[in-house]
C-alpha positions, 0 to 999 in steps of 0.5 A: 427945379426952377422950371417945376416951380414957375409951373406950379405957380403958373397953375396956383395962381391962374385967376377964377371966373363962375363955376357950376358942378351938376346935379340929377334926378332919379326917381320911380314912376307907378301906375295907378291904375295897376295897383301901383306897378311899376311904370315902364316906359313913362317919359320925364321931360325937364320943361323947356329943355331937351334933356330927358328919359324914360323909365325901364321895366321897374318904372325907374328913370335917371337924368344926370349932368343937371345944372344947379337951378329951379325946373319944371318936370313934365311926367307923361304916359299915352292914354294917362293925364300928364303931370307937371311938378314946378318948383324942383331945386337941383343942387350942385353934387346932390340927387333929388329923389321924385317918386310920382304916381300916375293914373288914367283919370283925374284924382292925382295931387300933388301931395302924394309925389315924394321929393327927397334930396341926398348927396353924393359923397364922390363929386367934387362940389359935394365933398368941398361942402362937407368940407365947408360944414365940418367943424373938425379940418377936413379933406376929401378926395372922391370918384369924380376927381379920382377918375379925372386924375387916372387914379387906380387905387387908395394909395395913388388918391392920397397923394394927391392931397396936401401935405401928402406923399409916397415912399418909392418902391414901397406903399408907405404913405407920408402924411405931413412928413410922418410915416406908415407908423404914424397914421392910420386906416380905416375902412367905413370907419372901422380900422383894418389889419396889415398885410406886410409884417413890417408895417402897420397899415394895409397896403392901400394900393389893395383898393381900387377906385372901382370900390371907392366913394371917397377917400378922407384924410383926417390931419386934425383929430377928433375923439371919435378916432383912434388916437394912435395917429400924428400924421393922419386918418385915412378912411376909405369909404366904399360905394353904395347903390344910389342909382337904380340899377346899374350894370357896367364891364371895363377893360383896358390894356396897356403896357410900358415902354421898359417890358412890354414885348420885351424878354422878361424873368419870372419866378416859378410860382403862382400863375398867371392870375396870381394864384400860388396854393403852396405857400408853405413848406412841406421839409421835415427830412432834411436829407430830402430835397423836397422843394415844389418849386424851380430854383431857376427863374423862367424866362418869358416875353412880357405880354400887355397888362389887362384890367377888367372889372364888372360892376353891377347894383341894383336897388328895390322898392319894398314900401314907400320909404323902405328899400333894398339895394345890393352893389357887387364889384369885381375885377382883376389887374395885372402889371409888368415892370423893370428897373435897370440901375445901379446898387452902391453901399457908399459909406464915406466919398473914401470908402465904398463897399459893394458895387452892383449893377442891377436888374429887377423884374417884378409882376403883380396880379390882383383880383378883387370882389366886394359886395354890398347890401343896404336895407334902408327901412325907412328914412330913419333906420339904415341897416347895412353888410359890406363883404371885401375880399382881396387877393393880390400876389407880387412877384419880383427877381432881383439880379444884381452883379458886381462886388462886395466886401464880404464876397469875391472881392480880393486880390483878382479885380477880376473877380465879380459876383452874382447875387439873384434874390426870387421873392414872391409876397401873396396876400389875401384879406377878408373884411366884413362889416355890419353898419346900423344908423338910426334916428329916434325923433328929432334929436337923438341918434345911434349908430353901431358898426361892427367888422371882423377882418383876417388877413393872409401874407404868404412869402412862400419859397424866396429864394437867394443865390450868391455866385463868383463870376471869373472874367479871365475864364468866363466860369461861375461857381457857387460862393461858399462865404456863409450859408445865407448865401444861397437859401431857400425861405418861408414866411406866413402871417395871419391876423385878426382883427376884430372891432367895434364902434358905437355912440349916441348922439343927443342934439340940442334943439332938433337935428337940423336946427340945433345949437350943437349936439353931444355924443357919448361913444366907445372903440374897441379893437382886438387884434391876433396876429402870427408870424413865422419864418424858416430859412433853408440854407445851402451849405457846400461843401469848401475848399470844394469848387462848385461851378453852375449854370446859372440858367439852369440852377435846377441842374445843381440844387437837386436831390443827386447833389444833396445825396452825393455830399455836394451840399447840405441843408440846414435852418436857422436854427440847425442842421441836426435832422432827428432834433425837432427844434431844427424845425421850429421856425423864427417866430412872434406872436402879437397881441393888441387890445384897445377900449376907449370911451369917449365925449364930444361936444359941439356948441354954436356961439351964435350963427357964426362961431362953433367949438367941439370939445372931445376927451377920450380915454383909451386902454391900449394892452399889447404883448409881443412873444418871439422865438428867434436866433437873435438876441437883443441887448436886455433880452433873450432869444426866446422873450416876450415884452409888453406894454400897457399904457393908460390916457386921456386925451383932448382934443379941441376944434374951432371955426369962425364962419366969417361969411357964407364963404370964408372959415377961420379954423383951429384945432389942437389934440393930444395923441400918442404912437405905438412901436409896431410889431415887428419893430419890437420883435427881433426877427431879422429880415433879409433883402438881397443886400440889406438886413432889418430887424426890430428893437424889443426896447422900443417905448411909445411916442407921445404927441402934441397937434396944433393947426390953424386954417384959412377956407375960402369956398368962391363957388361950389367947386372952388376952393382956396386954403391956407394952412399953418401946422405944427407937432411935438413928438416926444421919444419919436421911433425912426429907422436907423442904419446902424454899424455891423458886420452886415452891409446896410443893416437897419432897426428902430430906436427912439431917436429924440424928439422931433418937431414939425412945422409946416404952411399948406396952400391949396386951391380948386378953380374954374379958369374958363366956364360956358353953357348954352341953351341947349346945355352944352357946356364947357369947363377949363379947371385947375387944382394945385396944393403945395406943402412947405415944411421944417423937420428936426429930430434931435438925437438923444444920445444919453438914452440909447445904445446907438451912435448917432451922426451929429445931433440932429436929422431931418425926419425920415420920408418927410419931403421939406416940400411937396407939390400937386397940381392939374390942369381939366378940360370938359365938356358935355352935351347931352349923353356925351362927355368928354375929359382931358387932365394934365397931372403932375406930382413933385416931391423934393428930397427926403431922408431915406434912413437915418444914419449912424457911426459917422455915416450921412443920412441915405437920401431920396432925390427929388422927382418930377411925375407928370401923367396925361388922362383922356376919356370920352363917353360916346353915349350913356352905354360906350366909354373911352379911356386912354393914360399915358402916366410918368411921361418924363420917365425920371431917374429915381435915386438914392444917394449918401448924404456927403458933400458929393452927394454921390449916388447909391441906387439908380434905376427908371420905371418907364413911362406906362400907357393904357387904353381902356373901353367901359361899355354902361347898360 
């Protein structure tokens, strides 16, 4: 620990010299004499330099990697009068547009040549200055520094902000120690369903960087936003065509020191591309074993993984100010991991109840396709339509062995037990989205969105076994403890999610001089969602001694066996054939409709003080149905609740500009939190040694935010913050562990009032800078966030029906202290560019779930991760990527949170390496 923090520290506080981020210039070249045709072949020269282009077939040119300054161009063609352009002003994360008409003869001014500059939301210096200029707080993370980072995806980007960090093992993002229910997903501005049942927000994992332009996290809240939220807004915001064409392949292989080329199991399922067409059950005889599917894993060598991806845009000239651009994305990646630890339920140092020792084979395959078009009619009017399909499919085998209190465990220590869970997950997730932005004069604007999205989660054919190993003879035969033990399950959701935004923006003055500007909106969203789950389960016949081959379970889960009485099948609801209510599946229907209007006003008090006041009134309707075996304490087994819930809610930024180069901010909002379905819905969940279920008397969370922040922008991409932040969650909802005759057995329950508070550092420096006169250049830079913070929920043990342990807790995931840092190296000449970034990620321990009946917490160990990133680009055509990631292969573990500290979950992920070719036409 002392090492990790003498590191961080080295890295925060290296001291900072000049810094300069690049420019470009693109642009389209017509002939005049042709009735403006396109150009080829043109030159543009930067005047007194070497860097320069020449257009393609379309009269279309691209220099990039410009350093800020004041230039000179130089446009020429044979046989046509050369033409120079002086005072061309390149800023750092900006791209100026110069459109130049060219002719044989005289007769060219210089006032037809259209200069227009617009900046680009995925560089580093361009994102620091939208952070500067906002009034609300404010981080970003874009392209440039997801590439530097060997960033692959949303979820993995968004650690690498302040304050932020990731559950292991689950894609639950915590934001200021809060988590997946707390914050929330947009994509472009509009929210998006989830694809797990358990969770509220999508998987961000599902989003590659090939898609991202940028990913924001909004931790201060502003009208404009859904207010369901206390940790964070996370937007995605997708690519765009900006260049003039482009068309760009990438490939990479890779692989991991703990599967590649090694023996590894795998369900018999979806294929090898992730694809499983039968994801629902076809049972309606239950004397009929009408199972698709092996019950016996398939044993196979992990091949290397691949990534692939195709990029390809192209933009069109319609008219002078009008044109069409089209951005299509596809890829597809593939990943083999496996965990060797162990699996302990400790409840006391005295009292210990199963011991496993466990091996986990997981596979994961994604494929994804985006698609883009953008009219812009006119440097008014944008009319936009983005398409995103994603299908991603998730395979894992869970074999662990060992003894349990509920099974094989008794007067023969000889006596061992084999539990082997097959669980596959298969999502696919349609999004679509239609975006208009339009200015009318100089100081009024409407922007409308409106995005329809759907989304599939299939968990077709889990499978469990529970076998009884007898060391003294060598045999296994099947448990007969209880018929869960060895089943066969189908689960499918299916949401949709329909939502809309719009608002007017009146300015005070015109759009770009103004003393502020006042907005009048509204929100909506509506939202389906339904979800249903079946359990066959396996009854064999007792005191009969069922022995099996455990590599060959097909030769004992068979049609012959099920007719000759070996075994019988029945659901969750029974065994009772010729009865339709056998077949009817655990089941919930949700619905959740939102309508909010909003005001938001923005006042400068002179050049150096500006306040934004938004008040926003929401609606919030959900109901929640279900059909299950489970009752709940108040209600039955087959009920519904609903919620409806009125508020108005404020929320207030301010910032003192100081200098041109330090901002004094503070905000303070007022929001709130809604349960989640399946935290309400009392369908139970069960892993392979674990059981969750939701809690009906679940009630919404009320919260109150308040921050304040210290910026200091040195140069263009540098950056200095300190951040102080405090909340007030009033009946806060947390996972708990609570007593029951099942082993680890976990639900929700408005715990208490929480509060945190908290002390962000973040920083962004150049150590070392040089360029020469012919523009080779250097760069040596550093970033580092740290996050210190205080979590405390106290229990309110007059109001809830569980037995809390002791009278406080710490907040479930809320790591007391997080940590980013990197250390880059560049250098570019040219076509040329090459990259080099040490990355490291640390988060100290945190709670896991919330412990109950005397039981401890079960807490997360803190882990070091360190990853090393290289890239080289031959020429502007051949790229170079090669990733080493978790170098330090630490030890992941979860442990009971008794003085001894004593270890429940162990395992290792292995250190993952890949290499990759992008070939830039």
């Amino acid at each position: 620990m002392r090492l990790v923090l003498l590191s961080f520290l080295f890295i925060a506080t290296i001291s900072f010299s000049n810094a300069q981020d690049t420019g470009s210039i693109v642009g389209k070249i017509i002939d005049k004499e042709a009735n403006d045709e396109p150009l080829a072949f043109a030159n543009v020269l930067i005047k007194g330099t070497t860097k320069g282009t020449t257009t393609d077939f379309d009269g279309l040119y691209e220099i990039g990697n410009v350093a800020p300054g004041t230039y000179v161009l130089n446009f020429s063609y044979l046989g046509y009068e050369t033409i120079e352009i002086p005072n061309i002003v390149i800023e750092a994360g900006k791209q100026t547009t110069i459109n130049v008409p060219m002719a044989a003869s005289e007769g060219m001014s210089l006032d037809e040549v259209v200069v227009t500059t617009t900046v680009s939301k995925d560089t580093e210096a361009a994102l620091l200055l939208d952070q500067k200029k906002a009034i609300e707080i404010k981080t970003a993370i874009g392209a440039q520094e997801l590439a530097k980072k060997a960033v692959s995806n949303a979820a993995d980007a968004t650690t690498k902000v302040t304050g932020v960090n990731k559950k292991e093992g689950s894609s639950k993002i915590y934001v200021r120690g809060l988590g997946d229910r707390y914050n929330s997903t947009t994509f472009n501005g509009l929210p998006l369903p989830a694809n797990d049942p358990g969770n509220k927000n999508i998987d961000l994992s599902l989003f590659g960087t090939d898609i991202i332009e940028n990913v924001g996290i909004s931790k201060s809240f502003s009208s404009n936003l859904s207010s369901d939220v206390a940790g964070a807004n996370i937007d995605i915001v997708s690519k765009e065509m900006t260049a003039s064409s482009l068309f760009k392949v990438s490939i990479s292989a890779g692989g991991n020191t703990q599967t590649t080329f090694k023996d590894f199991k795998q369900i018999d399922g979806a294929n090898w591309v992730g694809v499983n067409s039968n994801t629902n059950h076809e049972i309606r005889d239950l004397t009929k074993y009408s199972f698709t599917n092996s019950y016996s894993p398939n044993n196979s060598i992990a091949s290397p993984e691949l990534s692939l991806s195709i990029n390809y845009g192209k933009k069109f000239q319609i008219s002078d100010e009008s044109t069409i651009s089209i951005f299509l994305v596809g890829s597809f990646d593939n990943s083999y991991s496996f965990q060797d630890g162990v699996s302990e339920n400790i409840i006391t140092a005295d009292n210990i109840g199963s011991q496993f020792n466990t091996e986990t084979y997981s596979y994961n395959a994604s494929k994804m396709l985006m698609g883009n078009l953008v009219y812009k009619i006119n440097a008014n009017h944008k009319l936009s339509f983005n398409h995103l399909f994603v299908h991603s499919n998730n395979q894992k085998i869970q074999d662990f062995e060992g003894t349990t209190t509920d099974v094989g465990r008794g007067s023969d220590d000889n006596r061992l037990v084999n539990l082997l869970l097959q669980t596959e997950v298969q999502n696919r997730l349609f999004v679509n989205q239609l975006l208009s932005t339009n200015k009318f004069g100089e100081s009024f604007d409407i922007n409308a969105s409106l995005g329809y999205s759907s989304i599939y989660n299939d968990e077709p054919d889990r499978r469990k076994n529970t076998f009884i190993i007898d060391n003294d003879d060598n045999t296994t035969r099947i448990s007969q403890n209880a018929v869960r033990d060895n089943s066969r399950f189908y689960g499918n959701l299916f949401e949709n999610d329909i939502s809309g935004n719009l608002n007017a923006i009146k300015y005070l003055g015109d759009r770009f001089e103004n003393k502020g500007k006042i907005t009048l909106g509204y929100n909506g969203r509506v939202t389906d969602r339904k979800f249903d789950g079946i359990y066959f389960d396996h009854n064999f016949t007792a005191p009969r001694t069922t022995f099996v081959d455990v590599n060959n379970l097909d030769n004992t889960f068979n049609q012959e066996n099920l007719s000759n009485g070996l075994f019988g099948i029945e659901t969750s609801r029974g065994r009772n054939n010729n009865d339709s209510e056998t077949y009817l599946p655990q089941l919930y229907d949700a619905k959740k409709d939102v309508h909010a209007a909003y005001v938001d006003a923005v006042y400068k008090f002179g050049d150096k003080f500006t306040a934004n006041l938004g008040l926003r009134a929401e609606d919030i309707k959900m109901n929640v149905t279900w059909n299950t075996n489970i009752s709940f304490p108040g209600f039955s087994n087959n009920s519904s609740i609903d919620l409806d819930k009125q508020y108005i809610l404020p929320s207030l930024n301010l910032k003192y500009e100081l200098n041109e180069k330090i901002n004094l901010r503070a905000s303070g909002s007022v929001t709130y939190t809604y349960p989640q379905f399946k935290e309400i819905a009392p369908f139970a969940y069960e892993g392979i040694n674990y059981q969750e279920s939701g809690n009906p008397a679940l009630l919404p969370s009320d919260n109150y935010n308040a921050e304040v922040k210290f910026e200091l922008f040195p140069k263009s991409n540098e950056l200095f913050a300190i951040g102080v932040f405090g909340k007030l969650i009033e009946n806060s909802i947390n996972r708990l562990e609570r007593n029951s005759a099942i082993e680890r057995d976990f639900t929700f329950d408005n715990s208490g009032d929480a509060t945190v508070f908290g002390v962000e550092v973040e920083t962004k420096l150049d150590i070392f800078n040089s360029e020469s006169d012919n523009f080779k250049r250097n760069n040596i830079s550093v970033g580092a966030n740290a996050t210190l913070m205080k979590t405390k929920l106290e229990y309110n043990i007059d109001n809830t029906s569980f037995n809390y342990t002791g009278d406080s807790s710490k907040l479930e995931g809320a790591s007391p202290f997080t940590a980013n840092a990197d250390i880059s190296y560049k250098f570019d000449f040219e076509e040329k560019e090459t990259i080099a970034s040490l990355v490291f990620n640390y988060q100290s321990d945190k709670v896991y779930s919330i412990g109950t009946n005397f039981q401890e917490n079960i807490i997360e160990k803190a882990v070091p991760i360190i990853d090393l990133i290289f890239s080289h680009k031959f020429n502007k055509t051949i790229g170079l990527k090669l990733n080493a990631k978790n170098i330090l292969n630490p030890s992941f573990e979860l442990y009971r949170d008794v003085p001894e500290k004593l270890t429940m979950n162990s395992y290792q992920r292995g250190v993952s390496f890949s290499a990759g070719l992008s070939l830039n036409f």
